[in-house]
Steps between C-alpha positions, in 0.01 A plus 500: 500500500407119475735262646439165424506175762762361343696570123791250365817558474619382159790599303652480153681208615179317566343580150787362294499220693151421406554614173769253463323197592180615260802490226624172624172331387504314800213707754418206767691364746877450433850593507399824669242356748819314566776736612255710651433180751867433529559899551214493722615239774819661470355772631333398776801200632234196370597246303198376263271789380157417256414760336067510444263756425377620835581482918170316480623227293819479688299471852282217329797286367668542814169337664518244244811399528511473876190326452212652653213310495094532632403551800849641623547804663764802467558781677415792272505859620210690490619829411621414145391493124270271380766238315672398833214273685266441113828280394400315808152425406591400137634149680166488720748618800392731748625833568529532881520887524732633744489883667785781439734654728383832593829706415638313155141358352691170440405157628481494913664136575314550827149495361611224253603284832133523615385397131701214521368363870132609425440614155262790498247443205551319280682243752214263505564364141889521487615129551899659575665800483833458268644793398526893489505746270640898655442772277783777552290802481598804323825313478537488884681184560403305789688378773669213296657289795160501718303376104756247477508368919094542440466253233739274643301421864207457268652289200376742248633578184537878383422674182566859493262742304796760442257682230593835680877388618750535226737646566480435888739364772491416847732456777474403919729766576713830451823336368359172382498427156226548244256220381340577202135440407500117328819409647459223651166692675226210408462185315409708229451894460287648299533841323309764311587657159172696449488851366499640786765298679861607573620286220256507223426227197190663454347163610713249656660300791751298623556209691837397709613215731798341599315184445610363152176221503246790574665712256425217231186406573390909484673532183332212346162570636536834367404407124254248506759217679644429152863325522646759286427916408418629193899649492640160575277343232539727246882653570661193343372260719269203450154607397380223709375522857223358791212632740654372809271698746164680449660859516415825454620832232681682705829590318660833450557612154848676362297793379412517895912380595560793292392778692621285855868512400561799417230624885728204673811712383364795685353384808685657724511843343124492504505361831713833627270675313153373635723548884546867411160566455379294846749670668395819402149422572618394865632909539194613347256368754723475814305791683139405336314353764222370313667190336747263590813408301597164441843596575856318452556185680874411592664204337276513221596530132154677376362448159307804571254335264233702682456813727223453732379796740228403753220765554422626873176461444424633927655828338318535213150601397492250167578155475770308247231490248442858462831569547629350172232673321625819581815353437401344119340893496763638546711312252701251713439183432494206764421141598432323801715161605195305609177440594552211707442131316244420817296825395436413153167325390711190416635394814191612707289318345708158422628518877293690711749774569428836691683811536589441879666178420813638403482853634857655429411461171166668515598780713769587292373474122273806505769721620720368185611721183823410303599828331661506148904361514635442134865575392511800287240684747617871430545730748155679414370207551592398814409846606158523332469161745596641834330806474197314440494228772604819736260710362208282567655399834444842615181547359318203616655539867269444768520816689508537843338740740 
């Protein structure tokens, strides 16, 4: 049996839809792009959503529009994909990489504290440190109050990479009431509509505020700064327009709004579903003593975007790498949520970075494997995956005399 990382889940509903707006003759972005935005911040309690083609646009039009400029410094986690701190060097802005927590993998505010009173590397050229950017990992939400108390001692402004956290929700306490992800969370929050993502436009992302001036400046540096879009232009309005800003081509397209409607529609069914499988996962391994489960945090909404295990590696006779092999042998496919931004050649060699200056993050990156988590994952599936991660548990067991 081959079980993939990761397989959409698209139905009929989905198809039409795209096959409507092929029909309509009009393919980029429009009326669709449109109610999919408005749908969109419905969804998720925020009044202004842009709609653009990837989390990595959103992140950098956010920057923009808060106006980042060189030689200013933001507090980036390490433990993250590559997008969240490279939208930071695109202004000449540094990336001051911050350590995880142990337990969740998100942001530690703690190490990010000792950034900001003696940047590690690459504090000698940051000329101020004005903003932060937490990733919610897996679709963990952080701790939402101590973000927000965080940025206010420090002035900072906050743009959340929510790539991972759609559907998510947070809340202090048992009996409080939910906060979703983008309401009211950041300046600006930025999610993910990749293929893989739990709400897929194939390619795509979103940006939403509560800020109605950020929101227009990100829509109109989204296509090239021009004073009107192609839909406004063409739709029956004037055919006239001007470049206001340099900006960028970053908009979404209906074929794309298509396929997002029709996912938005069912986010929380494929939510449940993605929950089932994590929580059957969490039986599964309870009495293997070779990994560690990432478990189910209270007063968290989870996305359940991702299901990472952590390897034992003291009770095993393999490490991670060899591990997925047998795994990708075997027919399971898997991933691994990341090598550390301070490890790669990049930052090493642009800011001197080591290893051992953020360690959490080191330790705990070779013990990482995120297992496959897709709605639709059959029951034969799920099985064919737990009988392999338990199988080579027990066969790569150190043994003991």
């Amino acid at each position: 049996m081959k079980v993939p990382f990761f397989r959409p889940s698209l139905t009929d509903a989905e198809v039409d839809e795209v096959v409507d707006t092929l029909r309509s003759g009009w393919l980029t972005t429009g009326p669709k792009v449109r109610r999919f935005e408005e749908r969109f911040g419905e969804a998720v309690g925020a009044p202004h959503a842009v709609a653009v083609n990837s989390a990595t646009a959103a992140l950098h039009l956010a920057l923009e529009a808060l106006g980042l400029r060189a030689g200013e410094g933001v507090l980036v986690p390490t433990l993250t994909f590559a997008a969240t701190a490279e939208v930071v060097r695109y202004f000449g802005a540094v990336p001051v990489l911050v350590d995880c927590e142990p337990g969740s993998l998100n942001l530690d505010l703690e190490d990010a504290e000792r950034r900001l009173s003696a940047p590690a590397p690459p504090g000698d050229v940051v000329s101020r440190i004005v903003g932060l950017i937490p990733v919610h990992v897996g679709g963990v939400m952080m701790d939402v109050a101590r973000v927000r108390d965080f940025a206010a001692r420090h002035s900072l402004w906050i743009v959340e990479d929510a790539a991972h956290a759609f559907p998510a929700a947070w809340r202090a306490a048992r009996g409080d009431g939910w906060t979703r992800c983008g309401e009211g969370t950041a300046a600006v929050t930025c999610f993910s509509f990749y293929a893989n993502k739990t709400l897929t436009t194939g390619e795509g992302g979103m940006a939403v505020t509560s800020d109605a001036a950020l929101a227009d400046r990100m829509r109109l540096m989204s296509l090239h700064g021009l004073s009107k879009d192609a839909w406004g232009r063409y739709a029956g309005g004037s055919w006239d327009y001007q470049i206001v800003a340099p900006g960028f081509k970053y908009n979404l397209t209906d074929i794309a709004a298509s396929l997002g409607l029709h996912q938005l529609a069912r986010a929380e069914v494929l939510r449940k579903s993605r929950e089932e499988i994590a929580l059957g996962y969490e039986e599964a391994f309870a009495d293997v003593a070779e990994i560690e489960r990432p478990g189910v945090p209270e007063n968290r909404v989870l996305s359940w975007h991702l299901y990472p295990i952590r390897l034992r590696l003291e009770r095993l006779r393999v490490d991670r790498n060899r591990f997925i092999a047998d795994l990708q042998e075997a027919g399971v496919g898997c991933s691994v949520h990341w090598r550390p931004l301070h490890m790669h050649a990049y930052y090493r060699e642009t800011f001197g970075f080591r290893p051992a200056d953020l360690p959490v993050a080191a330790r705990e990156w070779p013990r990482l494997i995120s297992l496959p988590l897709f709605p639709g994952m059959n029951a034969e599936e799920r099985a064919h995956v737990v009988s392999c991660v338990r199988g080579l548990c027990a066969r790569h067991a150190q043994t003991t005399t």
